[in-house]
Backbone as a chain_set.jsonl record, in Angstrom:
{"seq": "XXXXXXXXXXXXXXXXXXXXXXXXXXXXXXXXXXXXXXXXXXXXXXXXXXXXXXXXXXXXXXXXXXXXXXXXXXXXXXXXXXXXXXXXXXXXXXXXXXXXXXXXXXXXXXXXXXXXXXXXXXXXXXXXXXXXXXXXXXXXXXXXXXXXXXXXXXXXXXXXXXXXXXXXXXXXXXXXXXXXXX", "coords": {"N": [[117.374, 99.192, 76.801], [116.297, 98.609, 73.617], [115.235, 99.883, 70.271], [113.648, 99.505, 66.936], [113.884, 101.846, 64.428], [113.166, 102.255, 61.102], [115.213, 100.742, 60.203], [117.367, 101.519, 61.551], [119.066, 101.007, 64.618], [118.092, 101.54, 67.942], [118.514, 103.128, 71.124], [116.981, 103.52, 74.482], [116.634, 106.624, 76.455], [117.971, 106.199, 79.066], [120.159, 104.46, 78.944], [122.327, 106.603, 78.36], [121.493, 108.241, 80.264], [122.627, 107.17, 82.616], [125.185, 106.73, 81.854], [126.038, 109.38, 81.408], [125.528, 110.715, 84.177], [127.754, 108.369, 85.365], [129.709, 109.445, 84.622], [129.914, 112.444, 85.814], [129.789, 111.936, 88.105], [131.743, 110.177, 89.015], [134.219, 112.01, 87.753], [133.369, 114.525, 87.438], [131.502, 117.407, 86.24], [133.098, 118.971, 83.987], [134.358, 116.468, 82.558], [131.756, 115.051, 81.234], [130.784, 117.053, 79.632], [132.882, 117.619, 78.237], [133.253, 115.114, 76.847], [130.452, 114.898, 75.316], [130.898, 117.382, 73.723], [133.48, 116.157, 72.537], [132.58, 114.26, 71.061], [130.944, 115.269, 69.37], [127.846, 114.528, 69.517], [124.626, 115.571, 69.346], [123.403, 116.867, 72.071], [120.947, 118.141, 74.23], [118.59, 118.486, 75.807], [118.42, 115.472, 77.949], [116.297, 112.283, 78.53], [114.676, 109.841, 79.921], [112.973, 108.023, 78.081], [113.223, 108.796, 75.502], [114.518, 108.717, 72.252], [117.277, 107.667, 71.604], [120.009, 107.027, 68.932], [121.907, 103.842, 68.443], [124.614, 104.282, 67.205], [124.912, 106.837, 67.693], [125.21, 106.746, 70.511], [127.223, 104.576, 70.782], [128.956, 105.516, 70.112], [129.711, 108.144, 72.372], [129.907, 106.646, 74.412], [132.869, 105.695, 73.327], [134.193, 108.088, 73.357], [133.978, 108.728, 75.713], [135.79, 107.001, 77.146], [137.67, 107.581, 75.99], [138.279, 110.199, 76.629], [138.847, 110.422, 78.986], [140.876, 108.461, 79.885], [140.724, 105.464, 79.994], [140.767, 102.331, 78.934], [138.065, 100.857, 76.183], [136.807, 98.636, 77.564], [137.739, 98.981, 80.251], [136.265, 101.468, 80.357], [133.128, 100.032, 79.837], [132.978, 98.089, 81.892], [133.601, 99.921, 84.014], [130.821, 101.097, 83.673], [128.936, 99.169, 83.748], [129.424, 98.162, 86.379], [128.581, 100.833, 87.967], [126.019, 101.191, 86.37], [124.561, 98.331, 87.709], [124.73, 98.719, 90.421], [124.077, 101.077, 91.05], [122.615, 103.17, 89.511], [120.418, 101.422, 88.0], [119.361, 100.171, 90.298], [118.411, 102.554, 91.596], [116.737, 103.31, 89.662], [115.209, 101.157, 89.154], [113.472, 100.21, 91.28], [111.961, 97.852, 92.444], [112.284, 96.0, 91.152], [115.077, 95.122, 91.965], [114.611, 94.815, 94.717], [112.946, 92.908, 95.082], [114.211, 90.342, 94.813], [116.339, 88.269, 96.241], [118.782, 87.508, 96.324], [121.735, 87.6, 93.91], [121.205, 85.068, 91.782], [118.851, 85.062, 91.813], [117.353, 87.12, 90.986], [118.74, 87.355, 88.532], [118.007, 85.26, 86.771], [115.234, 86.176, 86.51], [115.695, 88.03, 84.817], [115.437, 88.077, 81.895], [112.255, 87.792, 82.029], [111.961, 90.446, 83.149], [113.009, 92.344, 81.194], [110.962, 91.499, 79.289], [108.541, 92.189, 80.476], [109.4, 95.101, 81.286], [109.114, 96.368, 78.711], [106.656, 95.733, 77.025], [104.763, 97.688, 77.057], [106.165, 99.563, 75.009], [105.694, 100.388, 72.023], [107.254, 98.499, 69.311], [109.616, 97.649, 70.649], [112.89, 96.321, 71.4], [114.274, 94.633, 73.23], [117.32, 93.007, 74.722], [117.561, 89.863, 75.171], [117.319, 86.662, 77.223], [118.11, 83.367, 77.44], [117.981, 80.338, 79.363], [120.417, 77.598, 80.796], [120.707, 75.639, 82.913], [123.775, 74.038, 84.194], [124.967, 72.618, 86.717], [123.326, 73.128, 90.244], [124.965, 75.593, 90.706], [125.804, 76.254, 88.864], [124.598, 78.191, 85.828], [124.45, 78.379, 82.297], [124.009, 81.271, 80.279], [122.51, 82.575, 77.784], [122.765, 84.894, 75.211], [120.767, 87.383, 73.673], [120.452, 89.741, 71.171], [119.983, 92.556, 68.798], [121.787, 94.423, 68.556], [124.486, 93.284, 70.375], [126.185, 93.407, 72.348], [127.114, 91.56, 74.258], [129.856, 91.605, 76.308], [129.153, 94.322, 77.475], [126.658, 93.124, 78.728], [128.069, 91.054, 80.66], [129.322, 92.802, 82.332], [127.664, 94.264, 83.516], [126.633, 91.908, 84.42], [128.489, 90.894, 86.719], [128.038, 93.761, 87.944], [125.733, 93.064, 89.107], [126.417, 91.182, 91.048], [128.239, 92.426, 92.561], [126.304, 94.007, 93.524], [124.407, 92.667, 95.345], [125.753, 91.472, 96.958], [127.661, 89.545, 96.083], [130.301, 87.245, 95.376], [130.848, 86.153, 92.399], [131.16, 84.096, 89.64], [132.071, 85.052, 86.544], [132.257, 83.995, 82.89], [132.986, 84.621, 79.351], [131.544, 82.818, 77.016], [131.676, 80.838, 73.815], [129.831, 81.7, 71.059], [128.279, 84.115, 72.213], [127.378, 83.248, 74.649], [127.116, 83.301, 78.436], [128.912, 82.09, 80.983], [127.917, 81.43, 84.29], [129.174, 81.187, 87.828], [127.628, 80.805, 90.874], [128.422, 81.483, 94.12]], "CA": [[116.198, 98.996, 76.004], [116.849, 98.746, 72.282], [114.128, 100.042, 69.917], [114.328, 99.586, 65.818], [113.114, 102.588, 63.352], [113.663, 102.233, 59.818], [116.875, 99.766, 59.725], [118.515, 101.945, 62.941], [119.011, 100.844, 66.143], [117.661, 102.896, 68.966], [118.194, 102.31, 72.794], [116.39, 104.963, 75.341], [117.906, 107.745, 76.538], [117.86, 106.128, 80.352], [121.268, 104.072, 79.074], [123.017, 107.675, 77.924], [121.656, 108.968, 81.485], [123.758, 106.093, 83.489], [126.853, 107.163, 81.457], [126.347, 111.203, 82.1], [126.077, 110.377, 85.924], [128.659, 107.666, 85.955], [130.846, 110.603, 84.172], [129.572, 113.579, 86.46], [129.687, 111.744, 89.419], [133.718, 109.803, 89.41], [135.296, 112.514, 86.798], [133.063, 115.825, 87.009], [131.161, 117.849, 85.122], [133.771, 118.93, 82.517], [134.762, 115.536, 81.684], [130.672, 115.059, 80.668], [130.799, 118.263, 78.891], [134.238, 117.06, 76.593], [132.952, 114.063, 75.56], [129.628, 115.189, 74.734], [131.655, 118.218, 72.603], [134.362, 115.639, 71.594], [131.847, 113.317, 70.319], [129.893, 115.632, 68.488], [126.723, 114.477, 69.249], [124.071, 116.953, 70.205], [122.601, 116.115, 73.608], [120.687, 118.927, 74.988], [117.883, 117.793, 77.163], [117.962, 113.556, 77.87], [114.652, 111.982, 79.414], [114.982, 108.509, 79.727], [112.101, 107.162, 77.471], [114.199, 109.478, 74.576], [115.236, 107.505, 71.366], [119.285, 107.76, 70.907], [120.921, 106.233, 68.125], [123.199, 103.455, 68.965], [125.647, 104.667, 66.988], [125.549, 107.682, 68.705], [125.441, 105.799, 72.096], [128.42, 104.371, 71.251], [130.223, 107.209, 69.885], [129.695, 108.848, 73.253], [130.744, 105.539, 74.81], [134.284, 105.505, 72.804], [134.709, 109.417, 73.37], [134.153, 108.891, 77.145], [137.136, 106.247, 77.63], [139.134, 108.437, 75.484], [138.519, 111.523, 77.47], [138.93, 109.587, 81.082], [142.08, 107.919, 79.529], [141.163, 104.656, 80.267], [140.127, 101.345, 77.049], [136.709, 100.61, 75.88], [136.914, 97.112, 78.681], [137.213, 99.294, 81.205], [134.808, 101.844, 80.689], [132.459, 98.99, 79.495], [133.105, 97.635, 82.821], [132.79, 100.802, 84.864], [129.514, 101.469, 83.064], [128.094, 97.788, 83.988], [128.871, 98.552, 87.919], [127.612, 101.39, 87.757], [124.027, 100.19, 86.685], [123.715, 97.528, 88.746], [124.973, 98.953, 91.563], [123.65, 102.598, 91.893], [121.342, 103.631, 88.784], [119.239, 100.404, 87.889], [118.546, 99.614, 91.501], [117.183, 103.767, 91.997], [115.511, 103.05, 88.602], [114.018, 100.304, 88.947], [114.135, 99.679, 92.252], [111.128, 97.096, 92.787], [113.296, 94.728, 90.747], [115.977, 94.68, 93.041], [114.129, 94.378, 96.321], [111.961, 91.938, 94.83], [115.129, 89.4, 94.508], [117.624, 88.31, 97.505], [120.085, 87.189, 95.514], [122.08, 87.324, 92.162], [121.018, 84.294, 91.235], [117.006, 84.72, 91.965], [117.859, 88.231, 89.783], [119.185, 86.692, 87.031], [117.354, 84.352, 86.571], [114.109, 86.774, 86.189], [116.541, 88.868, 84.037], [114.333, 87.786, 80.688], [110.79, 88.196, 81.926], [111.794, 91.945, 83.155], [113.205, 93.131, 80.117], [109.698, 91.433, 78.634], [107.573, 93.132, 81.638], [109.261, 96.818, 80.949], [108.797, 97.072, 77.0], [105.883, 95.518, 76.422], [103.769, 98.651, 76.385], [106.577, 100.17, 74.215], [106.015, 99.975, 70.613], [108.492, 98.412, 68.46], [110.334, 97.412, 71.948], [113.78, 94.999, 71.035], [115.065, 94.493, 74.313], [117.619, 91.684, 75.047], [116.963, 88.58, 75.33], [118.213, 85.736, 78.133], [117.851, 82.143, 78.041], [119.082, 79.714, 80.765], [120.494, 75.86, 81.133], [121.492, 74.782, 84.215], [124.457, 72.878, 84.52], [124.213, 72.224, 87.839], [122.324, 73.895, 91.257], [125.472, 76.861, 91.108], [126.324, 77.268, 87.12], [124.27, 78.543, 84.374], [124.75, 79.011, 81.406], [122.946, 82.12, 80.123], [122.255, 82.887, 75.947], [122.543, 86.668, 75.486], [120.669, 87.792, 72.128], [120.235, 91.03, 70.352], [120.893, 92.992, 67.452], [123.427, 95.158, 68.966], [125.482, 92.227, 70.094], [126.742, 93.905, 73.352], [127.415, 90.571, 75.021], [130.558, 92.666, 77.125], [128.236, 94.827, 78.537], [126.011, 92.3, 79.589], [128.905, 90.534, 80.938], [130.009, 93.865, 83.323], [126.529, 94.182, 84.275], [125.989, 90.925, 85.74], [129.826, 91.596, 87.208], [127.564, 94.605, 88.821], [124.47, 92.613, 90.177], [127.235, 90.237, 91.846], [128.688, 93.147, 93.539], [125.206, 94.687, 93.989], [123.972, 91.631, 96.04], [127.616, 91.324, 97.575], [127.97, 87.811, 96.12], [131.444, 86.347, 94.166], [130.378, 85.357, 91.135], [132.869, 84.005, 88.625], [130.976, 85.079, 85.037], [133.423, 83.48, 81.995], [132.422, 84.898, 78.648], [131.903, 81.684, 75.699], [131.566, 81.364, 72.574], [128.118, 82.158, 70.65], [127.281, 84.868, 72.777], [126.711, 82.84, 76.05], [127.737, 83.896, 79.617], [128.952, 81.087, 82.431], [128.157, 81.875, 85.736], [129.101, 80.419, 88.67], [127.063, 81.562, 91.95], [128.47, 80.695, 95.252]], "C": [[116.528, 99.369, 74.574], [115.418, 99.157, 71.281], [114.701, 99.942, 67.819], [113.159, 100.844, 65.275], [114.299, 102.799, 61.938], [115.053, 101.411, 59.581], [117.405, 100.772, 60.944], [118.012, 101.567, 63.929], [119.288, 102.307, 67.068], [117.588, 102.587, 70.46], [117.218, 103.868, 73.512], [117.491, 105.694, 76.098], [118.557, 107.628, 78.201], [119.985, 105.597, 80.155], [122.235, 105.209, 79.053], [123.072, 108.12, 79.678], [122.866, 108.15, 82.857], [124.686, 106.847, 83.409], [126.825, 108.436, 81.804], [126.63, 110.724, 83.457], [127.336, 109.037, 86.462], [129.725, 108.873, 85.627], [131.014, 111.429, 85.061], [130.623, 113.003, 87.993], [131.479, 110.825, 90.037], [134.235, 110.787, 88.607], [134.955, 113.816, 87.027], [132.475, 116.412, 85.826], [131.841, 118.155, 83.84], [133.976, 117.727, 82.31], [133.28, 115.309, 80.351], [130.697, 115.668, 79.53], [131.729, 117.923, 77.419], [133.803, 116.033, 76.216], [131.514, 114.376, 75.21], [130.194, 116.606, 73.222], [132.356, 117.183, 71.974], [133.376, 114.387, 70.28], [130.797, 113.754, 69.347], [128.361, 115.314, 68.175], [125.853, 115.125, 70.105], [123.366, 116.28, 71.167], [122.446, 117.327, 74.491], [119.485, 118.89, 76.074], [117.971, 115.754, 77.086], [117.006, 113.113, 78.965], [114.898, 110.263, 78.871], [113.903, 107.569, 78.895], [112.692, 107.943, 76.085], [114.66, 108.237, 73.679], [116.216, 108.348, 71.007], [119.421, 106.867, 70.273], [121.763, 105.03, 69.069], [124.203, 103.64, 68.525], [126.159, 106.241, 67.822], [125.93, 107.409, 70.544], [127.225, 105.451, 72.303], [129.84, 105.033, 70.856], [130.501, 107.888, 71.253], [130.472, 107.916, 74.337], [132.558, 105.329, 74.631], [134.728, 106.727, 72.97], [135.516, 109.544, 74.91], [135.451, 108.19, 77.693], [138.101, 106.588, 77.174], [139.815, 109.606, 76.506], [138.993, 111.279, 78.757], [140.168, 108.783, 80.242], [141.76, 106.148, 80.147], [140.493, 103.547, 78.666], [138.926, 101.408, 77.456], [136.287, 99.385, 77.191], [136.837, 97.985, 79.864], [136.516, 100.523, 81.808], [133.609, 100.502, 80.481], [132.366, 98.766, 81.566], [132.741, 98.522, 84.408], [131.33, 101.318, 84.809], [128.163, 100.337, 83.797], [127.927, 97.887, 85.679], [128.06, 99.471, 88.334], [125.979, 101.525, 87.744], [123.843, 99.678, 87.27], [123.608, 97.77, 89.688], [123.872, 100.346, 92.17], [122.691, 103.031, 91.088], [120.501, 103.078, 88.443], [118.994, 100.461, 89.546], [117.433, 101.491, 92.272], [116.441, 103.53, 91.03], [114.403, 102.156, 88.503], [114.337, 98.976, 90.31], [113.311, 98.331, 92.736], [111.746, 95.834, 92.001], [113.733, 94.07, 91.359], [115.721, 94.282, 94.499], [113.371, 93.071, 96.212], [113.178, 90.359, 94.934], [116.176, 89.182, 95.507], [118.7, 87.802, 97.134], [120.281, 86.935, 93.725], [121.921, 86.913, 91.089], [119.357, 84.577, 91.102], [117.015, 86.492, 90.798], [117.763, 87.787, 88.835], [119.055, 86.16, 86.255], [115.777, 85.232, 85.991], [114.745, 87.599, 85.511], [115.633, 89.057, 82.216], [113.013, 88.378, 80.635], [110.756, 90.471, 82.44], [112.038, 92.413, 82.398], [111.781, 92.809, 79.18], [108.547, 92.411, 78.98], [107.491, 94.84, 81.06], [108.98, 97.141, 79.941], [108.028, 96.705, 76.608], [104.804, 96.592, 76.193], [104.811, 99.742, 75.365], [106.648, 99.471, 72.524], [107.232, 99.846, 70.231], [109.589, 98.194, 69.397], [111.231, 95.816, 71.581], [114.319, 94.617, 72.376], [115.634, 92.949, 74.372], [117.111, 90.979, 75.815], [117.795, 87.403, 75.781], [117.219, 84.122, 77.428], [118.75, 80.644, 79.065], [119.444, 78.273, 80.668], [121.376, 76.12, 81.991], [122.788, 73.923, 84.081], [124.864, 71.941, 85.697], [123.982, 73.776, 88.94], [123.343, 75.462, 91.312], [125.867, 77.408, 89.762], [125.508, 77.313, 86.001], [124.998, 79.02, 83.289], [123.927, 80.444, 80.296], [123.621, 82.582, 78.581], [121.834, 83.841, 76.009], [122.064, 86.691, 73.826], [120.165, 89.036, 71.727], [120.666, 91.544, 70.115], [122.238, 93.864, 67.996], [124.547, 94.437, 69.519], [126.773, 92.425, 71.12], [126.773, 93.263, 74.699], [128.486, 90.918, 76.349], [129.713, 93.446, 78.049], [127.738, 94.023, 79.131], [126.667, 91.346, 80.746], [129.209, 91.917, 82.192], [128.822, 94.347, 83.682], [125.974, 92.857, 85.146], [127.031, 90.582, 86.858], [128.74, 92.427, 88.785], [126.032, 94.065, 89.508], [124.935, 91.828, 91.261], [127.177, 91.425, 92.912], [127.187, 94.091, 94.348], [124.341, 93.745, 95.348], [125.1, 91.059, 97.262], [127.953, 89.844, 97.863], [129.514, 87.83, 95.302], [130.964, 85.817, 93.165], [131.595, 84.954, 89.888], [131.948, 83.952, 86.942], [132.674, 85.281, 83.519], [132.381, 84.073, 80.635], [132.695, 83.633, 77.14], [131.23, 81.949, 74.533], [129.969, 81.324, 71.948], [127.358, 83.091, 71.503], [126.569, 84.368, 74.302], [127.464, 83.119, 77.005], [127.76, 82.539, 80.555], [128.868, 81.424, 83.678], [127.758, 81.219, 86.908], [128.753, 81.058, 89.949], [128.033, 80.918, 93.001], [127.742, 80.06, 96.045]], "O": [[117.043, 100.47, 74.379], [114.406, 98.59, 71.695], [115.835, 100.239, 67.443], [111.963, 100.858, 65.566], [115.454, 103.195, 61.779], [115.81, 101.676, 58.647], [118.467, 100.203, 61.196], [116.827, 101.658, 64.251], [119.983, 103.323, 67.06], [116.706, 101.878, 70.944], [116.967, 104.941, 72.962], [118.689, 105.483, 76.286], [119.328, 108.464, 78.671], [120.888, 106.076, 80.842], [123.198, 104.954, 79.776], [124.108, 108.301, 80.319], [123.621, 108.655, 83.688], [125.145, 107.546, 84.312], [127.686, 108.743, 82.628], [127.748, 110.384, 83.844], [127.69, 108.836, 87.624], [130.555, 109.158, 86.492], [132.182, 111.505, 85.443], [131.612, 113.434, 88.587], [132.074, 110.919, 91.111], [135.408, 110.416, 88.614], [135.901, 114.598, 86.928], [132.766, 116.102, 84.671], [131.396, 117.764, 82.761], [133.562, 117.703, 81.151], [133.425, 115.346, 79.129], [130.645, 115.056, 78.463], [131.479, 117.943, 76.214], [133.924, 115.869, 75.002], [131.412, 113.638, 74.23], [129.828, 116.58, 72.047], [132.049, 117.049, 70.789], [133.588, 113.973, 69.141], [130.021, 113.049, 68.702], [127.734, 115.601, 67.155], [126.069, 115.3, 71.304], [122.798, 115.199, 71.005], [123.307, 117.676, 75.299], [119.678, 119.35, 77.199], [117.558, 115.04, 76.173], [116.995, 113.564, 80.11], [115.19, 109.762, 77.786], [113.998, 106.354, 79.069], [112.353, 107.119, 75.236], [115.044, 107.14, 74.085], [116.17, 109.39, 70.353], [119.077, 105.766, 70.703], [122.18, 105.268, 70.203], [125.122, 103.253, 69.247], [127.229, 106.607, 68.308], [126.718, 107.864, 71.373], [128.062, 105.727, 73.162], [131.04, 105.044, 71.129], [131.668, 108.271, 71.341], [131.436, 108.307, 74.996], [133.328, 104.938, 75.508], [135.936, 106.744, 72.736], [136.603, 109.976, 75.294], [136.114, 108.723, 78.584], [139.234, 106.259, 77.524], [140.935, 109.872, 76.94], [139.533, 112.132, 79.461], [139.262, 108.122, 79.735], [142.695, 105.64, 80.766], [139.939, 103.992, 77.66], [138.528, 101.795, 78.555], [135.162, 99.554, 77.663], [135.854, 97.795, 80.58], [136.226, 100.755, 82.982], [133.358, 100.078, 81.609], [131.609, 99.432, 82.273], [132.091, 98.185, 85.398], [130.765, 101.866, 85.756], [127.016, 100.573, 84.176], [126.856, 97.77, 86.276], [127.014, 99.239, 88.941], [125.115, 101.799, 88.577], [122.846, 100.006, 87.913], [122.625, 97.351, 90.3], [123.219, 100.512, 93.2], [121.686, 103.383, 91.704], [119.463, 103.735, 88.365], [117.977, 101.121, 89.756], [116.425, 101.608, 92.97], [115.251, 103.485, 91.34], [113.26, 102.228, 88.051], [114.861, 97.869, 90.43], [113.981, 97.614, 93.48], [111.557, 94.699, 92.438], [113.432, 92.903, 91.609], [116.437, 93.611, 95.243], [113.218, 92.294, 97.154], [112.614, 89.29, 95.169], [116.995, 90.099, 95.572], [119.63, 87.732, 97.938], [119.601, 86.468, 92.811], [122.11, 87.397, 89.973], [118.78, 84.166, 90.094], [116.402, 86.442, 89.731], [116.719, 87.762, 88.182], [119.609, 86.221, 85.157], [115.272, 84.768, 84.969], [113.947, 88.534, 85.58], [115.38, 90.113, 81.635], [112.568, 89.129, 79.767], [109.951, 91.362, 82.171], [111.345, 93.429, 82.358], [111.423, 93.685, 78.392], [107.866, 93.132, 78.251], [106.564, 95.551, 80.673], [108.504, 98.274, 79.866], [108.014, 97.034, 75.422], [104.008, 96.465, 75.263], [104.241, 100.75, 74.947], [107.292, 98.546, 72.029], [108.169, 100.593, 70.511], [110.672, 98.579, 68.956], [110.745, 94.688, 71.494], [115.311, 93.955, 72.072], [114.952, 91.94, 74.194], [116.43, 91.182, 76.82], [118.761, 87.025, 75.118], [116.04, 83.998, 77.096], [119.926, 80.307, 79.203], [118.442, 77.622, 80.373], [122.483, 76.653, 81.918], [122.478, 72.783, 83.736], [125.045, 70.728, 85.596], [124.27, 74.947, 88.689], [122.807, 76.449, 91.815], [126.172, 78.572, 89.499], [125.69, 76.449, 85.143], [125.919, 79.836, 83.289], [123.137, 79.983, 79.472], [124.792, 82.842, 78.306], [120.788, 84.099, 76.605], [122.727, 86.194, 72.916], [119.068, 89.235, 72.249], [121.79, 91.706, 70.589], [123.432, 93.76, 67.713], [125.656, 94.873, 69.211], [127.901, 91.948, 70.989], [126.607, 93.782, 75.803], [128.066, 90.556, 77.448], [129.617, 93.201, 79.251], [128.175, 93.898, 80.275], [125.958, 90.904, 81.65], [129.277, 91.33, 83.272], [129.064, 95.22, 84.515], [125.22, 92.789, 86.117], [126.61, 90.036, 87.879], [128.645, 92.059, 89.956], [125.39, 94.725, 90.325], [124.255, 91.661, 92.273], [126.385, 91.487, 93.852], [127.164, 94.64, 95.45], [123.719, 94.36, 96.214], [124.951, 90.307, 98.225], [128.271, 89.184, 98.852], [129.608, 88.753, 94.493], [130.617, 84.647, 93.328], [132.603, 85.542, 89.495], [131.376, 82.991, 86.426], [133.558, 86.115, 83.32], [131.16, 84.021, 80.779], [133.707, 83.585, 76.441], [130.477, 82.877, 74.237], [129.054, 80.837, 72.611], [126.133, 83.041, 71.621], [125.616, 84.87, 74.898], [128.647, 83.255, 76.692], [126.7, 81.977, 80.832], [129.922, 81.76, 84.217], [126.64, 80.781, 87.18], [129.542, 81.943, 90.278], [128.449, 79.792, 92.731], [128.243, 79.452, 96.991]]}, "num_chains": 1, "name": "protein.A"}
C-alpha cells in the first residue's frame, strides 16, 4: 500500500512487517536486529497501518540482502514468496479463499488493492490492468510511482506457488508482466 505526503512516498508498515518475519523466521532474530542497526533506520514499534518512508523501506530492503549475503533479485524474490505464500494469505486471508486459482486471483488483483484503500486517505496503491491474449496468457500493466515492477513480478511468482500452479511470468517492456497460466 503506497501512500503520498508532501512529495514522499509512503507504503504501510504491514510491507516492513513481511520483511521482519521473512528475516526472523529463515535467518533469526539477530539477522533482523543487524539490518535494522545496519540500516540505520529507527524501527521501534511497527503496526501495519504505520506510514514508512519508501526510502527507508528500501534502505532496510538493500541492508537485509547485504546482511543475509545474498543480491537485491533474490531477496526481492524471497520477499514476493513470502507474501503470497505465508503473510498475505494470514493477512488477508478472505482474498485468498475467495479465489481457486492464480488466475481467478489475479485477475481481481486491481479491484482489491481498490477495495483495501479506499477508506484510506490519500491511498496510492498499485495499479493492474489486463489484455488477454488468449484463454491462458495475459498480459498485465503494473503502474505506480514507486515503479517496483520486480516485486510485483516475485509476488505473482508467490501466488503461483501459493495456489500450486506453474506459471511462466516473463517481465516486458513498459512495465508489463506476461503470464502464462497452465
Amino acid at each position: 500500500m503506497v501512500f503520498c505526503r508532501k512529495g514522499v512516498i509512503l507504503i504501510k508498515g504491514v510491507i516492513l512487517m513481511c520483511i521482519r518475519e521473512l528475516i526472523k523466521k529463515n535467518h533469526g532474530e539477530s539477522k533482523w536486529e543487524e539490518t535494522l542497526q545496519k540500516s540505520s533506520v529507527p524501527m521501534k514499534v511497527l503496526l501495519p497501518v504505520q506510514d514508512v518512508s519508501d526510502s527507508d523501506t528500501m534502505k532496510i530492503m538493500k541492508t537485509a540482502s547485504s546482511v543475509l549475503r545474498i543480491s537485491m533479485n533474490q531477496f526481492i524474490d524471497a520477499f514476493g514468496q513470502h507474501w503470497s505464500t505465508l503473510f498475505a494469505p494470514k493477512m488477508y486471508r478472505l482474498y485468498f479463499t475467495s479465489s481457486k486459482s492464480s488466475k481467478e486471483f489475479l485477475t481481481k488483483l486491481d479491484s482489491i488493492h481498490v477495495t483495501m484503500t479506499q477508506r484510506m486517505s490519500g491511498a496510492s496503491p498499485p495499479r493492474f490492468t489486463y489484455d488477454w491474449q488468449d484463454d491462458k496468457t495475459l498480459i498485465m500493466s503494473y503502474s505506480s510511482k514507486r515503479g517496483l515492477v520486480d516485486l510485483a513480478i516475485a509476488c505473482i511468482h508467490g501466488v503461483g506457488k501459493y495456489y500450486n500452479e506453474k506459471l511462466i511470468v516473463t517481465k516486458l517492456p513498459g512495465d508489463k508482466i506476461k503470464i502464462v497460466f497452465p
